[in-house]
N, C-alpha and C positions, 0 to 999 in steps of 0.2 A: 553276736557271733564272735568266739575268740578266733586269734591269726591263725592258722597253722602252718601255713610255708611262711608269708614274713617275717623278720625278726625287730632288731631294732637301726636295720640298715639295709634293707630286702632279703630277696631269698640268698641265703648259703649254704653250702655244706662242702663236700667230698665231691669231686668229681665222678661223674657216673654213679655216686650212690643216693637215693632221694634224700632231699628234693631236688639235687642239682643233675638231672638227667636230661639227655638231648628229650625224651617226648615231652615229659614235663615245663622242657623250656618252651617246647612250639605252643603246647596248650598256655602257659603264660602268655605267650606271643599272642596268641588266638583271643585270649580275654583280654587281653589291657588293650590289643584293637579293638577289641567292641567296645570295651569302655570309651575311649578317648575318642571314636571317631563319632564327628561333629555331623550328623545328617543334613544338605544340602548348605555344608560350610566349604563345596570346591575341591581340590585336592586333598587329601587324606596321607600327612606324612609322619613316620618316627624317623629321627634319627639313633642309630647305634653306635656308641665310642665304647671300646675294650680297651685291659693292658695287655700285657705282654705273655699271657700263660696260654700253653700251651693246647688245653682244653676251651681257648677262648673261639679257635677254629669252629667247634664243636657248636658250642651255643652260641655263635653268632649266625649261622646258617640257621639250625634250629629257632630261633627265634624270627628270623628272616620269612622262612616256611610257614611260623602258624600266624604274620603279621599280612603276610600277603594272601594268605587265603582267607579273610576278613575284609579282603579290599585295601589294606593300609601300604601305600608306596613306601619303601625303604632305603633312607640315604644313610648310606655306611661308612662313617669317620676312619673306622682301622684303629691303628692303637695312640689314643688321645687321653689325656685325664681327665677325671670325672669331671673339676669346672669347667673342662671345655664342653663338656657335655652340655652344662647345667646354662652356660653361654649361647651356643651355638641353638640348642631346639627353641630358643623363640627368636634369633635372629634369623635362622631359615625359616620361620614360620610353620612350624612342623605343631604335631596335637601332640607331641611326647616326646619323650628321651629314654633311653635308654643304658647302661654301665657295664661294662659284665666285667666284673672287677671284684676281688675280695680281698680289696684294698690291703694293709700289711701281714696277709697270711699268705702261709707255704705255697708252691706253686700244686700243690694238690688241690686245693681248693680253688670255689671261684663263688660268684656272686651273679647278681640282676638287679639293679638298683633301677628305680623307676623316676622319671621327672616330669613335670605337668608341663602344658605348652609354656608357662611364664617361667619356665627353667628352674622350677623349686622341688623338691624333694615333694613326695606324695606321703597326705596326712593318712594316719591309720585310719580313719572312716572310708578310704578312698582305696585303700589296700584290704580291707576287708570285702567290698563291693567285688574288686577283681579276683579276690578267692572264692567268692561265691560264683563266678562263672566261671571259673577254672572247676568246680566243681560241679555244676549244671553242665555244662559246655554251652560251646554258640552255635550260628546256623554260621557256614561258610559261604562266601562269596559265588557267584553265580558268575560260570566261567570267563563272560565279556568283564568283569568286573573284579576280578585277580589282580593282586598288586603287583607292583614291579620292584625290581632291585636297582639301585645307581650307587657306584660308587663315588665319594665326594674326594679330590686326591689332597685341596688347599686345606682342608677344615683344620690341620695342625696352623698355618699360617696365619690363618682369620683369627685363632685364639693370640697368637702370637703377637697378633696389632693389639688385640684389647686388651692386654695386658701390660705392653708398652705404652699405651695411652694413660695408665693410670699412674706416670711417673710426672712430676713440674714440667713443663712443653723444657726443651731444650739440653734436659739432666741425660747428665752420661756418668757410664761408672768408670771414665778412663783413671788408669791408676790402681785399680782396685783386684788384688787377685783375690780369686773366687774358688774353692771346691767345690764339685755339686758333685753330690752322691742322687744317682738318680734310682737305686735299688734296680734295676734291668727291668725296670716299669714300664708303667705311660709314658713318659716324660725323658725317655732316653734323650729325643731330638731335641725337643721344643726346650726345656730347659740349658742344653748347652748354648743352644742358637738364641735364644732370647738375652742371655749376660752378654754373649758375645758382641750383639751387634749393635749392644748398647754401653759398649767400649771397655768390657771387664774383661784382664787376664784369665782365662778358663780354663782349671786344672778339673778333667771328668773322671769319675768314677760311676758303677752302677753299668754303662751305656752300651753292653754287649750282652744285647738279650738272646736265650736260645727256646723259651719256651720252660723252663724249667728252672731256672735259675733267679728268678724275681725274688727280691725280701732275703735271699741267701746271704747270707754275712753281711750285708750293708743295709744301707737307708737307714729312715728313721727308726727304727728299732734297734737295728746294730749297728751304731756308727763308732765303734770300735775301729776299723779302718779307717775312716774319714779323722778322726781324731789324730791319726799318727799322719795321714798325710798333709793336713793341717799344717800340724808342728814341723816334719822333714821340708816341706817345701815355703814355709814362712811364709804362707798365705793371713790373707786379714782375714777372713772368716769362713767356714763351711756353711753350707746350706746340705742337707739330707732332707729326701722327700720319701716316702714312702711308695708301694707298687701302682698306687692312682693317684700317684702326687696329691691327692687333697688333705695333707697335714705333712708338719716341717720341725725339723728340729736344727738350732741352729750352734753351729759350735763357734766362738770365739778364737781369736790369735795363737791363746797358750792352749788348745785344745780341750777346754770346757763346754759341757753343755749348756744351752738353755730351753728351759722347754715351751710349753705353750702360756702357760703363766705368768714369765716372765715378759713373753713376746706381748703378751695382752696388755702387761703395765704400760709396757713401752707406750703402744702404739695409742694405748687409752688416755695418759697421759698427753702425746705432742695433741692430740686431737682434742682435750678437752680447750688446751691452750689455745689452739686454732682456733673456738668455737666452733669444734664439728662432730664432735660426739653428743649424740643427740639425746637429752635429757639426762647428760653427765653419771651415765650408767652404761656399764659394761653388761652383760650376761653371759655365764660360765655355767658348768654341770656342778653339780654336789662333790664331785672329786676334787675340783680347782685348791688349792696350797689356801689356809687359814691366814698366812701371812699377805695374802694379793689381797684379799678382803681386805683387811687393816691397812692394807696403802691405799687401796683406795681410797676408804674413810678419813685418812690422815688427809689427801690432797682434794677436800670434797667433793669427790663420787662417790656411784653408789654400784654395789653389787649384784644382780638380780640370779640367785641360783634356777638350772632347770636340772630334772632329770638324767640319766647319762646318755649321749647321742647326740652328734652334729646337728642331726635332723629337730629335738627337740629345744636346742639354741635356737635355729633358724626361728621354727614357730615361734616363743617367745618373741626372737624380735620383731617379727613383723608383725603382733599382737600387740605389743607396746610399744612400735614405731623408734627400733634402736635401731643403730647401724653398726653397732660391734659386738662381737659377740666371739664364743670357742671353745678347745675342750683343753685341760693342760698336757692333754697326748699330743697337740701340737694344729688341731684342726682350729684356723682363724678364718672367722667368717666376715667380711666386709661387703655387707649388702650396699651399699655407695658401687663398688663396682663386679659384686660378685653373688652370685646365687647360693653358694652352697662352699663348704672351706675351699681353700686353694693355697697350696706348700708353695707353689710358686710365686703366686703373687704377694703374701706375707713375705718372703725373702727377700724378694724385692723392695718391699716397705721400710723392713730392716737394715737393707742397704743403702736406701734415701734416706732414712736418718743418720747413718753414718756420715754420709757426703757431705747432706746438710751442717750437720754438726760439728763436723773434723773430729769427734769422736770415736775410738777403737772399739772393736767387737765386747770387751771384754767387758768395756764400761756401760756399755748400754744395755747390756745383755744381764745387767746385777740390779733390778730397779729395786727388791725388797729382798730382808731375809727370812727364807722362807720356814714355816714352822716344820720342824721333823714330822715326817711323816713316814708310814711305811705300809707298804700294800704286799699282801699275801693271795697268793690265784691256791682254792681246791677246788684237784678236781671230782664229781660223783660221779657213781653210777646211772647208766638211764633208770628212770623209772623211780630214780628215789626224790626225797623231798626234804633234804636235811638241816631247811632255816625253818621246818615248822617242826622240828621234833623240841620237846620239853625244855632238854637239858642245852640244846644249845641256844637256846632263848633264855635262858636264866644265866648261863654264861655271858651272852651278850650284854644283858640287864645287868649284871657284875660288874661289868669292865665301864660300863656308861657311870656307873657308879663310882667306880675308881679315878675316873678322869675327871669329873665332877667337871667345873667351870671353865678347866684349864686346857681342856681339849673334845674331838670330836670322834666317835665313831659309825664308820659309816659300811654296811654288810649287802651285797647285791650280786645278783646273777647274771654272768655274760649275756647278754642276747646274741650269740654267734660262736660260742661255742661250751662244753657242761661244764662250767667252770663255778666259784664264788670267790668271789671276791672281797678279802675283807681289807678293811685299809682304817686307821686311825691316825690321827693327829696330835701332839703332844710336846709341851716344852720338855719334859724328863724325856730322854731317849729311851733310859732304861725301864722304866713305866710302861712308854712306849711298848719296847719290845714284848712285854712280860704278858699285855694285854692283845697284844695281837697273835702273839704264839698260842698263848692260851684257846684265843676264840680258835682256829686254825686247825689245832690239835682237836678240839671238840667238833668241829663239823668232819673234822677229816675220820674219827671214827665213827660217826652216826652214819657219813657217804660211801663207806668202802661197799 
């Protein structure tokens, strides 16, 4: 059975337009209760963390509705990020998690991200099951045996420890001023309060959420703002998170970015030193920079490419037992203490090496140069199919040709919204350019 509401990060769309509709949510509610709930395993719980959009009223009730009419009690975080999620459903001991988040898109959109009771992202054989009962339907709960609703009010606090735990016992960041661009996300609170009380100057941005305003000119996608306030107020480095804080981008002193690639060397690197990267291998997506490869290689690691998706990092690593992992959009995975990426907890990593080191944003944040690269988004029409038409596969075959040894091309379809994606790699820029306009041009008239 192929997916048809999952994608390659749960369900998404439009607000009120399918799949992202309140009936659609409850009947998700109503199947991934049947699925998850454990017959004579005792209480029967999911927790639910949202961010901050305004439609997230909407499907968290909805989802609430078809989880409790299956029998599944329902503890409801509020507005949390996704690793709190990914944390908290097997520390409450719950059969599931739940997100309703579409992470750094417009507040039009929204999402349903699903998590297993060991707080891990759900494998496609496992998303496929629950489409198939969203499509059968289930039998509902027999009235004595209707769930209930609680709200949980600490569950931002409880993340808040576990994340301060993963810092040297006694490390503080006094002295250290901080920007956090928190996009008017999840993480409005818990990210200011977490630098704060672990002694870092806190300059906030992002933190006045209204329901519509998430992802709007800030966080990690546009930290165009965080950059100037960087530099105006002489902070040592920005952190931007994205609208479910689980990916980070980090800006330096003089207002430069770095993005998840960089963060990977870093961290791949003190760790290999440590002896604590686990079989001296990192794993990244097919997008990651041709240059982080070759540093690796240069300081004996290894690179393990997957697919594009946080989620198919995660599986990699816990098929070949890594602990680091990520995407170069900024999503760092550290199964050592985290389920699934977390912008905030990487920030924090980045800031314990600074402490540790005495070393500036600027310099830690340059581990390799990376190879030119350059990515072009078209978008098609529904219903077309424009990486299997003739001429744009012989274009494609062209440009692999023209780059021959010296570089990479790489052509692929959003899972989340009608986009393609072309991106190549290249020491000539101008090459570069000539081969990516090229392909670009040609999908974009086969797609109009």
């Amino acid at each position: 059975m192929t997916r048809k509401l999952f994608g390659t990060d749960g369900v998404r769309g439009t607000a009120n337009t399918h799949p992202m509709t309140a009936e659609m949510a409850m009947k998700l509610g109503a199947a991934a209760g049947r699925y998850f709930r454990r017959e004579g395993a005792g209480a029967h719980r999911i927790v639910i963390g949202k961010d901050t959009r305004l439609s997230g009223y909407m499907f968290e009730n909805a989802l609430t509705a078809g989880f409790t009419s299956v029998g599944m009690n329902v503890l409801l975080l509020g507005p949390v990020p996704t690793p709190a999620v990914g944390c908290l459903t097997p520390s409450m001991r719950a059969d599931a998690g739940v997100m309703i988040s579409a992470s750094h898109n417009a507040h039009e959109d929204n999402g349903i991200k699903f998590f297993g009771p060991d707080g891990f992202k759900l494998s496609d054989a496992a998303e496929i099951e629950i489409e198939k009962l969203v499509e059968n339907g289930v039998d509902a709960a027999r009235p004595a045996n209707i769930g209930r609703a609680r709200r949980i009010d600490d569950g931002r606090s409880r993340y808040a420890e576990r994340l301060k735990a993963t810092l040297p016992p006694g490390q503080n960041l006094e002295g250290v001023r901080v920007v956090v661009d928190c996009a008017n996300g999840a993480a409005y609170r818990v990210a200011p309060e977490v630098l704060w009380e672990l002694g870092a100057e806190v300059i906030e941005m992002g933190t006045a959420p209204d329901g519509l305003n998430i992802n709007l000119n800030c966080g990690s996608t546009r930290p165009e703002a965080a950059q100037r306030m960087v530099r105006e107020r002489r902070a040592d480095l920005g952190i931007c998170l994205d609208g479910d804080a689980d990916r980070v981008l980090i800006i330096d002193e003089n207002g430069e970015r770095a993005d998840g690639d960089q963060l990977m060397a870093l961290f791949a690197d003190r760790w290999c030193a440590m002896n604590r990267l686990s079989q001296r291998t990192l794993v990244a997506t097919v997008m990651s920079n041709l240059g982080l490869e070759r540093y690796l290689g240069s300081r004996g690691m290894s690179l393990h490419r997957t697919q594009v998706g946080d989620r198919y990092v995660v599986e990699a690593m816990r098929a070949g037992g890594f602990n680091l992992g990520g995407e170069q959009s900024g999503h760092i995975v550290m199964t050592d203490h985290a389920t699934t990426g977390d912008g905030l907890l990487a920030g924090l990593q980045f800031l314990t090496a600074m402490v540790e080191t005495g070393r500036t944003a600027s310099e830690l944040a340059a581990q390799f140069a990376p190879v030119p690269q350059l990515l072009k988004n078209v978008t098609y029409a529904k219903g077309k199919a424009p990486l299997e038409d003739e001429t744009v596969k012989a274009e494609i075959e062209a440009a692999e040709k023209r780059l021959g040894g010296t570089g990479r091309v790489l052509i692929r379809k959003s899972g989340t919204e009608p986009l393609i994606r072309v991106m190549a790699e290249c020491e000539d820029e101008a090459l570069l350019t000539e081969v990516v306009d090229g392909i670009a041009d040609r999908i974009a008239r086969v797609a109009a």
